[in-house]
KEKE-3310 file (N, C-alpha, C; in steps of 0.2 Angstrom, whole numbers, plus 5000, padded with zeros to 4 digits):
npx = (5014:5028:5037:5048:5046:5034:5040:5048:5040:5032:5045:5047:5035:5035:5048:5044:5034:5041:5050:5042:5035:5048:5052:5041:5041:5054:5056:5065:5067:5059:5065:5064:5056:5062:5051:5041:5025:5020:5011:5013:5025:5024:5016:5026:5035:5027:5026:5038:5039:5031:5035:5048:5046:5040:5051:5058:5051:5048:5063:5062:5053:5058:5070:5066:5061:5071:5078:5068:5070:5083:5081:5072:5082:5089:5079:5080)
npy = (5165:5158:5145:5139:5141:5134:5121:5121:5121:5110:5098:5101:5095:5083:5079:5078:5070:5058:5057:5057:5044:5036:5035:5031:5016:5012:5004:4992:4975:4962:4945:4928:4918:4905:4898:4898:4894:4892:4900:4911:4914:4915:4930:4938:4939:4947:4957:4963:4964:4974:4984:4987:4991:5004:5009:5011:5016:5030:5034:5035:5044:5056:5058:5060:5072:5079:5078:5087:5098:5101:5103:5116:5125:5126:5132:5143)
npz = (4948:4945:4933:4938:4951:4952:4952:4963:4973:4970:4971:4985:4991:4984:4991:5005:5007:5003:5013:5026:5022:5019:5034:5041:5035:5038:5050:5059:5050:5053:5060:5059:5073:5084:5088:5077:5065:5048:5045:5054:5048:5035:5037:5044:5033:5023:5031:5031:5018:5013:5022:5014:5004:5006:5008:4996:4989:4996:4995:4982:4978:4986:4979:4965:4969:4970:4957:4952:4960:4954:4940:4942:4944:4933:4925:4929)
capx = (5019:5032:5037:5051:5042:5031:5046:5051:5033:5032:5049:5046:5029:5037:5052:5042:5032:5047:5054:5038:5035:5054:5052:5035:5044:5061:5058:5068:5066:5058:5066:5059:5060:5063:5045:5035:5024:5022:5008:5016:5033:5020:5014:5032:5036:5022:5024:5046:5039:5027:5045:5054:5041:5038:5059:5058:5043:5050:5068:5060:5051:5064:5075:5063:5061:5080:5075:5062:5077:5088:5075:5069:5088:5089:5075:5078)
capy = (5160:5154:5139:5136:5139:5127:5113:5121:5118:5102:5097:5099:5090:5075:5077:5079:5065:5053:5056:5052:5036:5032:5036:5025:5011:5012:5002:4986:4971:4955:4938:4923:4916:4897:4892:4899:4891:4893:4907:4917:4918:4920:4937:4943:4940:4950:4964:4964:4968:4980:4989:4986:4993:5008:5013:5010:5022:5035:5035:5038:5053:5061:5058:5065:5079:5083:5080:5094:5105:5104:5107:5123:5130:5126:5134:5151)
capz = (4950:4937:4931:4943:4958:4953:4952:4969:4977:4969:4973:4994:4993:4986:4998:5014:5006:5002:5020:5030:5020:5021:5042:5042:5034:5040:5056:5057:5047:5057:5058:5060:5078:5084:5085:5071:5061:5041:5042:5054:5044:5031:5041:5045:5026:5021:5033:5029:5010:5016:5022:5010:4996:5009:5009:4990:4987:4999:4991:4975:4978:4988:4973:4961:4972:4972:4952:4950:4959:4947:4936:4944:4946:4925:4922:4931)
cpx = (5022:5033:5042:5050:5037:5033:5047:5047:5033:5037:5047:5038:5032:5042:5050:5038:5035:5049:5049:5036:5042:5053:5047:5039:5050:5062:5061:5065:5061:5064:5064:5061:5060:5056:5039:5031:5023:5016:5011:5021:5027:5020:5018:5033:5032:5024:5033:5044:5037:5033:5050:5050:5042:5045:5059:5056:5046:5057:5067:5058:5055:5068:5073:5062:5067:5080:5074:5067:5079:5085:5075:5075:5090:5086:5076:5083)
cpy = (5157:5145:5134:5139:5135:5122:5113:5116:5112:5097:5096:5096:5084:5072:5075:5071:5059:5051:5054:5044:5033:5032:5030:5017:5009:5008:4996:4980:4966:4950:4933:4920:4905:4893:4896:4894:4895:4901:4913:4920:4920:4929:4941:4944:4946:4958:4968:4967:4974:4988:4990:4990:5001:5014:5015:5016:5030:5038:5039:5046:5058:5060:5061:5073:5084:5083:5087:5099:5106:5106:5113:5126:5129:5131:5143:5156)
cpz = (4944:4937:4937:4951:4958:4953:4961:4974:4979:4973:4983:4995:4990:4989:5004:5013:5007:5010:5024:5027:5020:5032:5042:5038:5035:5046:5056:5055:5054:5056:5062:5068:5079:5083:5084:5066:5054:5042:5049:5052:5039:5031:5040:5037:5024:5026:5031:5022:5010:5017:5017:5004:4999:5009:5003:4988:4992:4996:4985:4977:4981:4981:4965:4964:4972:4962:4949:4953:4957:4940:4936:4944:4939:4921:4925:4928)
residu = (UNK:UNK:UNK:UNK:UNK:UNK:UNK:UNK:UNK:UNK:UNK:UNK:UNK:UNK:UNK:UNK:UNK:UNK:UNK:UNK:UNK:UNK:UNK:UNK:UNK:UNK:UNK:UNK:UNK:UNK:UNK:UNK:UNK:UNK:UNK:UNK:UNK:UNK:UNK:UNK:UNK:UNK:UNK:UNK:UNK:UNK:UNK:UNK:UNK:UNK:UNK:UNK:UNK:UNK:UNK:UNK:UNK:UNK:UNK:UNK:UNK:UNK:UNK:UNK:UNK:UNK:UNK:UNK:UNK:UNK:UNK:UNK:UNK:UNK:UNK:UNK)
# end
C-alpha cells in the first residue's frame, strides 16, 4: 500500500467521520421559552454548546480530510 493511499484511506475515515458528527449535531439550536427557570436555560445552554462544539468538530475533520486529499493527489 503506498503512501498516497494511505492519505486516501485516512482522508474518507475522517470525512465519513466529520459528516456523521456534523449530522449528529446539526439539529436545531433551542431557545428559551416564556416560562423557564434558571437551570433549565442552564440545560438548554448546555446542550446549544454541546451542538455547537459537535458542528465545529465535524467541520474540522471533514476539512482535514479534503486536506490529506490534496495531499495524496501531491504525492502521486
Amino acid at each position: 500500500m503506498t503512501l498516497s493511499k494511505v492519505f486516501n484511506l485516512v482522508a474518507a475515515v475522517l470525512g465519513m467521520l466529520g459528516a456523521l458528527i456534523l449530522y449528529k449535531g446539526s439539529f436545531a439550536y433551542e431557545s428559551p421559552g416564556a416560562y423557564m427557570d434558571n437551570a433549565m436555560v442552564d440545560a438548554m445552554r448546555s446542550r446549544n454548546t454541546r451542538r455547537l462544539f459537535a458542528q465545529r468538530l465535524g467541520l474540522g475533520l471533514i476539512s482535514a480530510s479534503f486536506a490529506l486529499q490534496i495531499a495524496a493527489l501531491l504525492l502521486e
